[in-house]
C-alpha positions as CSV (number, residue, x, y, z in Angstrom):
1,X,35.3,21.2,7.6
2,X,37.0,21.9,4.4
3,X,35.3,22.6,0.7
4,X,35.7,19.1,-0.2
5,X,34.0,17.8,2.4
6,X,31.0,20.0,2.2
7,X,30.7,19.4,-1.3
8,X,30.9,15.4,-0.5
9,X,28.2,15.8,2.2
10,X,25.7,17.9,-0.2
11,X,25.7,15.2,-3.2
12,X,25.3,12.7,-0.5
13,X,22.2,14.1,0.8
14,X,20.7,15.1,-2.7
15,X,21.3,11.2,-3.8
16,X,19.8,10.2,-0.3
17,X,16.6,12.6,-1.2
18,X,16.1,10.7,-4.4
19,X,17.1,14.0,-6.5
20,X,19.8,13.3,-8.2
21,X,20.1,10.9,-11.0
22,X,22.4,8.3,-11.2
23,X,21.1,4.8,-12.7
24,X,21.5,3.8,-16.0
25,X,19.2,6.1,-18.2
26,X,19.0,8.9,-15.6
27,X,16.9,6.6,-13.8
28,X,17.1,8.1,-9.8
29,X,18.6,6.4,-6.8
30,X,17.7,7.2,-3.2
31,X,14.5,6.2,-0.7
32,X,13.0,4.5,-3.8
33,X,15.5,1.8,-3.7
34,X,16.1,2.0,-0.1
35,X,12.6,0.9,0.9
36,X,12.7,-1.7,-1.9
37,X,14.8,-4.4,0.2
38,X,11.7,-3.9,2.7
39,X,8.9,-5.6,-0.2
40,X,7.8,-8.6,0.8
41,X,6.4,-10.6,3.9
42,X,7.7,-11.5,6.7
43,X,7.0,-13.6,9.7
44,X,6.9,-13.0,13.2
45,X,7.0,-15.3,16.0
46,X,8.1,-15.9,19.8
47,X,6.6,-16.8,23.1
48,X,4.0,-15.3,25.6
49,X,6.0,-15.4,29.5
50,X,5.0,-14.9,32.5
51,X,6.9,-12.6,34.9
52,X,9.0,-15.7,35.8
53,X,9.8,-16.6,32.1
54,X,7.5,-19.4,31.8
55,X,5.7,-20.1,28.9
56,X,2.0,-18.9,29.1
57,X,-0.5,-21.6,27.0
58,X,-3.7,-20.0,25.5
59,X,-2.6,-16.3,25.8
60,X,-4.4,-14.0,22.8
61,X,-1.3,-12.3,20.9
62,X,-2.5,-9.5,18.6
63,X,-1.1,-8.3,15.7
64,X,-2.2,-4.8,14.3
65,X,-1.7,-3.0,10.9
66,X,-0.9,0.6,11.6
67,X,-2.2,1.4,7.8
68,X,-4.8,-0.7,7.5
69,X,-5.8,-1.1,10.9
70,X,-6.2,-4.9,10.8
71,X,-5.8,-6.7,13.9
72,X,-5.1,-10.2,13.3
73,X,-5.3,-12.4,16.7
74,X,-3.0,-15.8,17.7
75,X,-3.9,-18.1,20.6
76,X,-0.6,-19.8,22.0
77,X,0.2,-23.2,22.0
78,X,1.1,-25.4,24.7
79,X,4.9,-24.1,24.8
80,X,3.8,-20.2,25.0
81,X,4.8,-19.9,21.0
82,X,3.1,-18.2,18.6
83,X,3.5,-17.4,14.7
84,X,2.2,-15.0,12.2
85,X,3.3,-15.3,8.6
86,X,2.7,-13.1,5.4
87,X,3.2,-9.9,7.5
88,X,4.1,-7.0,4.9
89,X,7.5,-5.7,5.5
90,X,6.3,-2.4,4.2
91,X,4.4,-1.5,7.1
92,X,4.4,-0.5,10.6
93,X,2.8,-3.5,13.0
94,X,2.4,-3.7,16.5
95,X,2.3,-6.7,19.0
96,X,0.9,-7.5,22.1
97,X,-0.8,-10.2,24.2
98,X,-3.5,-10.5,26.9
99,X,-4.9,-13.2,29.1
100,X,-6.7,-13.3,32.2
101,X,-6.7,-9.2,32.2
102,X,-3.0,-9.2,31.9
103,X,-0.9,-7.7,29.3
104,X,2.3,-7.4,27.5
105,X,3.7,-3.9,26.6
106,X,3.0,-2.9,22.8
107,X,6.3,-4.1,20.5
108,X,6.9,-1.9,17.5
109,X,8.2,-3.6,14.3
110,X,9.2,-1.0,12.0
111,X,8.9,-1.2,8.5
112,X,13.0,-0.3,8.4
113,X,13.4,-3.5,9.7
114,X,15.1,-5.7,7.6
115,X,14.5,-9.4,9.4
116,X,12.5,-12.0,7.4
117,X,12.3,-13.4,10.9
118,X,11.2,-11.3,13.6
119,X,11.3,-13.4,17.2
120,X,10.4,-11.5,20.0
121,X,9.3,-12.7,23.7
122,X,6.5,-11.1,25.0
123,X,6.3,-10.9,28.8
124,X,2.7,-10.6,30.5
125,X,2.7,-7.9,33.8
């Protein structure tokens, strides 16, 4: 790796760290204004199966806060669906259901997630 390259590499990773000013006013750019695309809400939605992807009516999908430690709780409707709004994009949730002593495995939704509209099918073992 050549000189240039190095030196292109270390300004990259001191604007990344937030360190080095560069917005009008020496205001800094880096994780501050990454993160900020992630304010706001989001909602999340799918469908309870069962192991032979049909839909499972009155399953209990959670929803749980990894800051907070809030657990809100959804019963499906007749077509396996369920749907949670005003979930903050800034933090870490997971998602799981259970009926009948079955569960789902535990999704993650990352706060680096982007989607406004997070669909996921959950699949009871």
């Amino acid at each position: 790796m050549n000189r240039k390259s190095l030196a292109a590499m270390a300004v990259f990773a001191l604007v990344a760290a937030g360190l080095v000013p560069l917005g009008s006013r020496g205001s800094y750019i880096g994780p501050n204004l990454a993160n900020a695309q992630n304010l706001g809400w989001r909602v999340v939605s799918g469908a309870v199966v069962d192991v032979n992807s049909s839909p499972v009516v009155g399953a209990t999908v959670f929803l749980k806060d990894l800051k907070s430690k809030a657990i809100r709780s959804y019963t499906t409707n007749e077509k396996g669906r369920f749907r949670f709004t005003g979930v903050k994009m800034a933090e870490e949730h997971e998602l799981w259901a259970e009926m009948n002593g079955r569960k789902t495995a535990v999704k993650t939704i990352s706060s680096w997630d982007t989607r406004k509209e997070f669909e996921v099918e959950l699949k009871l073992k």
